[in-house]
C-alpha positions as CSV (number, residue, x, y, z in Angstrom):
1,X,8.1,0.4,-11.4
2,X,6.8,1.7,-8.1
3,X,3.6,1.6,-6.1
4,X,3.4,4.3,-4.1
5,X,0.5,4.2,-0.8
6,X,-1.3,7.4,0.9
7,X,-3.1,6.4,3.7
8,X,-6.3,7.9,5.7
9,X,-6.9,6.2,8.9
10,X,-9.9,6.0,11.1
11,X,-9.5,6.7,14.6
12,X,-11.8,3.6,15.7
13,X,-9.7,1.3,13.2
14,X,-6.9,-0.7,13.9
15,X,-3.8,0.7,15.7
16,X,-0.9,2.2,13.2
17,X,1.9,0.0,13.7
18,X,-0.5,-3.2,13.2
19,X,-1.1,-1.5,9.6
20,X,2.5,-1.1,8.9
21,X,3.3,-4.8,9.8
22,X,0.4,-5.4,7.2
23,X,1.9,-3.7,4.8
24,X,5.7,-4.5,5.3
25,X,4.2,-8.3,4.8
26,X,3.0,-7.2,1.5
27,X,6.5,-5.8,0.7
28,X,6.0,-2.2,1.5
29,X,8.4,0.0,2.9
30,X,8.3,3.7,4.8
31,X,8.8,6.4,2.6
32,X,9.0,9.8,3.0
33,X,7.5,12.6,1.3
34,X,4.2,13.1,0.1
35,X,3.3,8.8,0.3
36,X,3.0,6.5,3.5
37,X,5.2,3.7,2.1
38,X,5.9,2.0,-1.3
39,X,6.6,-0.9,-2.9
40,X,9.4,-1.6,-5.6
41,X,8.7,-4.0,-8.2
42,X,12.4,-4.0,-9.5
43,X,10.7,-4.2,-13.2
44,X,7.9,-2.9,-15.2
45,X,4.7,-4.7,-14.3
46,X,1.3,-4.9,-16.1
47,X,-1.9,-3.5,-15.7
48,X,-3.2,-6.6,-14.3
49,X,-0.5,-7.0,-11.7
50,X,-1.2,-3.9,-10.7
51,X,-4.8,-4.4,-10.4
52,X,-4.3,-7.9,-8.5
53,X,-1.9,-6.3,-6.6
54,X,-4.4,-3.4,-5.6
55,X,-6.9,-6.2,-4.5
56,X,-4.2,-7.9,-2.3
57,X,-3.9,-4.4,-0.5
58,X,-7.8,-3.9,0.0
59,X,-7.8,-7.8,0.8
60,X,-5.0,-7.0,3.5
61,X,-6.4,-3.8,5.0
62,X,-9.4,-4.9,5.2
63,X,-11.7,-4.3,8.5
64,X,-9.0,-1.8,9.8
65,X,-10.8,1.0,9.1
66,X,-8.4,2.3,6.8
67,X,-8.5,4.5,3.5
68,X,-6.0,4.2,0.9
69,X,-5.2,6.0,-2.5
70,X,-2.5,4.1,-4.9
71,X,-0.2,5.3,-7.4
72,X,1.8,3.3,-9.5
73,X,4.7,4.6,-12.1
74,X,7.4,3.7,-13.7
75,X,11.0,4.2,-13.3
């Protein structure tokens, strides 16, 4: 499974590369195409990972006047 992240930044929020290092300490990575980054799960994981996982993001992102959108599927 795979979390993909789409993010919408603020121009008053918190510089770009202070985001990424956010997210890279969540596990993300770069990824190209039509997402920001995303983050493998090397498995299958349930709703309620992914919603706790979702929380961790908004948790983490927090005050940095960002705007995400997540998509999770599976392999």
């Amino acid at each position: 499974m795979r979390t993909y992240l789409l993010l919408q930044l603020d121009s008053e929020g918190a510089p770009f590369s202070d985001i990424a290092d956010t997210l890279d300490n969540l596990g993300f990575r770069p990824h190209r195409g039509g997402y920001d980054f995303v983050y493998d799960w090397g498995r299958d994981a349930t709703v309620q990972e992914s919603l706790a996982f979702a929380d961790r993001i908004q948790t983490a992102l927090r005050g940095k006047g960002v705007y995400f959108r997540i998509e999770s599927v599976e392999d």
